[in-house]
KELUMMAR-326977 format. One record per residue: x negated, y negated, z negated of N, C-alpha, C in turn; residue number from 1. Coordinates in steps of 0.05 Angstrom, whole numbers, plus 5000, padded with zeros to 4 digits. Each point is the difference from the previous one (the first is absolute). Layout:
X:Y:Z:X:Y:Z:X:Y:Z:NUM
...
// end
This chain:
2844:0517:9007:4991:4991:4974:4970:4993:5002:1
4993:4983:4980:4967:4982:5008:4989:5029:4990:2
4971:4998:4999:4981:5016:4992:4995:5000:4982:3
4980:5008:4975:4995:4990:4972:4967:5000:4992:4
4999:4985:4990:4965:4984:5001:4995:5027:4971:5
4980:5008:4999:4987:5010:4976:4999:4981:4979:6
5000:4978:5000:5000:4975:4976:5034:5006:4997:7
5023:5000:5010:5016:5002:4993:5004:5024:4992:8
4999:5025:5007:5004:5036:4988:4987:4990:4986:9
4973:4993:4990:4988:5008:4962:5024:4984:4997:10
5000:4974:5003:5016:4984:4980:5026:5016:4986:11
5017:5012:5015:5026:5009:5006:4994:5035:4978:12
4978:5002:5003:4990:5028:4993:4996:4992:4965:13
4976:4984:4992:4998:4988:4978:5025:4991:4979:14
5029:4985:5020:5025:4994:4991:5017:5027:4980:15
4984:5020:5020:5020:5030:4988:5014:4997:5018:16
5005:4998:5030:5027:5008:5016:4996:5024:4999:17
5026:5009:5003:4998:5034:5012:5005:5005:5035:18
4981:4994:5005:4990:4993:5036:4995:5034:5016:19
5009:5005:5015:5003:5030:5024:4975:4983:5014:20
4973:5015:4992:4981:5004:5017:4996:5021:5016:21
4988:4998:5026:4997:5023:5025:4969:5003:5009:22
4990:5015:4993:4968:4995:5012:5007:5027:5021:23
4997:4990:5028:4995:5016:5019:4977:5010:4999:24
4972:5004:5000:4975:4994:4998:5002:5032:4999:25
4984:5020:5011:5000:5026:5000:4994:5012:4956:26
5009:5024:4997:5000:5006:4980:4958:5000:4987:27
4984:5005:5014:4976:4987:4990:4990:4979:4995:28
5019:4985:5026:4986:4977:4985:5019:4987:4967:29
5026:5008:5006:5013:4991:4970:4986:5007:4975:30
4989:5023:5006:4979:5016:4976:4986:4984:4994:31
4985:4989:5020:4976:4977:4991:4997:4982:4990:32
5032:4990:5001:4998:4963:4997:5034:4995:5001:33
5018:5003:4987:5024:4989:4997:5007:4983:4974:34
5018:4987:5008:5025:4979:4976:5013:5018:4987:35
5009:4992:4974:5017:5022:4984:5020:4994:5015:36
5010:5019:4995:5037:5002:5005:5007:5001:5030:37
4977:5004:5013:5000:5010:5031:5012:5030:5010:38
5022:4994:5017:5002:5030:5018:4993:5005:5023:39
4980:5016:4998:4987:5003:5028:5008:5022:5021:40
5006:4985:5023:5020:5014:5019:4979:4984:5023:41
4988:5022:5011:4985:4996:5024:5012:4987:5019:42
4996:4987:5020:5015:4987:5028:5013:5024:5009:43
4977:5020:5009:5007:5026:5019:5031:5009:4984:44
5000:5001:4969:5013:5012:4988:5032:4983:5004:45
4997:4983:5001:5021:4973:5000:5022:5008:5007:46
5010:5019:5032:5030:4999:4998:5008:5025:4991:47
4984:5024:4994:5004:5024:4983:5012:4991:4976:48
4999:4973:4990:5007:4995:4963:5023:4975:5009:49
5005:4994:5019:5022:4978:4999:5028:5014:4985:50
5009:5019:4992:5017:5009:4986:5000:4995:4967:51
4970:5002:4993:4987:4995:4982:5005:4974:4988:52
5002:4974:5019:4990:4971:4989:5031:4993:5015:53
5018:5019:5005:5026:4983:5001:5012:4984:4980:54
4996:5012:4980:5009:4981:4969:4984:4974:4999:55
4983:4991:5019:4992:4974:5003:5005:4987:5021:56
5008:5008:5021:5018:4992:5025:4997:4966:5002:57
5024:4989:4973:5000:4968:4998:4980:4990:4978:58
4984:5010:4981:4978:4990:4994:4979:4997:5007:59
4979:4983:4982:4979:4992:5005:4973:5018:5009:60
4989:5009:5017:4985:5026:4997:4978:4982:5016:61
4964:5004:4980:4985:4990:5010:4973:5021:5010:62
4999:5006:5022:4972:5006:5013:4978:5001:5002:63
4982:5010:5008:4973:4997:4994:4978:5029:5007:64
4982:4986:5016:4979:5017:5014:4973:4989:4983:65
4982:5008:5008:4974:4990:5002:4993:4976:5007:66
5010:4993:5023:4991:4973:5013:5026:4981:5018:67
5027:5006:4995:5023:4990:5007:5009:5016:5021:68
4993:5013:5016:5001:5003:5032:5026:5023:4994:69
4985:5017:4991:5026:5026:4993:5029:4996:4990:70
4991:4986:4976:5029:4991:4988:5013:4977:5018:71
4987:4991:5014:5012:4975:5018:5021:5025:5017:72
4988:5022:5013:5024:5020:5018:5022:5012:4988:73
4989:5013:4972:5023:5005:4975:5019:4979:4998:74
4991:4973:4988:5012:4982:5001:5032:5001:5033:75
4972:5001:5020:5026:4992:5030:5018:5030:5006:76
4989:5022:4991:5019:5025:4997:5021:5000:4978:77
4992:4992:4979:5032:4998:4976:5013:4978:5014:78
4987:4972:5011:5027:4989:5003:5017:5012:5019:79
4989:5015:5024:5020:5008:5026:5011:5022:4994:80
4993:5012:4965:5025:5020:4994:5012:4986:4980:81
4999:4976:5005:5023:4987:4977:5004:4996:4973:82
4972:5003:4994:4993:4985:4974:4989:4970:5009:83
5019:4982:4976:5007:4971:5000:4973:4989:4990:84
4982:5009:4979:4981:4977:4980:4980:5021:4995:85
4985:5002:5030:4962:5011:5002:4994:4974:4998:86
4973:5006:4979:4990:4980:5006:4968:5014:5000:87
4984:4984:5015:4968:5023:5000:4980:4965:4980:88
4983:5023:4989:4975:4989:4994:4985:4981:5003:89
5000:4973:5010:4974:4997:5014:4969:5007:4996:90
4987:5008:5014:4978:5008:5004:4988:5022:4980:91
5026:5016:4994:5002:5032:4985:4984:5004:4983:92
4990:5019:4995:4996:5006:4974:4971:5000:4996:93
4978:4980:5030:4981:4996:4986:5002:4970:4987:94
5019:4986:5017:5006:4968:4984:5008:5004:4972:95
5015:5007:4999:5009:5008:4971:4980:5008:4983:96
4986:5018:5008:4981:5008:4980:4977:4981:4989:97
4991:4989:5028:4984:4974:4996:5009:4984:4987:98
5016:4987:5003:5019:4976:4981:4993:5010:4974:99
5002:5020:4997:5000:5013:4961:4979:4995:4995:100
4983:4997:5008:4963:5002:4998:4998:4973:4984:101
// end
């Protein structure tokens, strides 16, 4: 599945979807600076909770670090356990934030 531009998530966000966000990003930094409706599940934390995010298996579930890199491996670890529609961030959650500016 493609990636998703921050111009598209606000857009999609603004619409009212009801969108499964993932911020890997360690639990301080989520403190600092997150999107509403974010669940934050550290990378490290990632296959400890795959029991967790089975009920999204075949949906849409979108990613997101700080700067793409992290969620880009989240991203390549859900797909090789067989979730169908990761899609990561581009350029995470400081693009995004900038864009808002």
């Amino acid at each position: 599945m493609a990636d998703i531009t921050p111009t598209e998530l606000r857009q999609r966000q603004q619409a009212g979807e009801n969108l499964t966000i993932i911020d890997v990003r360690e639990p301080w930094e989520h403190d600092e600076a997150r999107m509403d409706g974010t669940q934050n599940i550290p990378l490290g934390t990632l296959p400890d909770k795959l029991d967790d995010l089975d009920e999204w298996k075949n949906q849409e579930i979108i990613v997101h670090c700080k700067s793409g890199a992290r969620s880009g491996q989240a991203k390549a670890f859900l797909t090789q356990q067989g979730f169908t529609n990761v899609r990561n961030l581009l350029g995470g959650y400081q693009a995004y934030a900038a864009e808002g500016k």
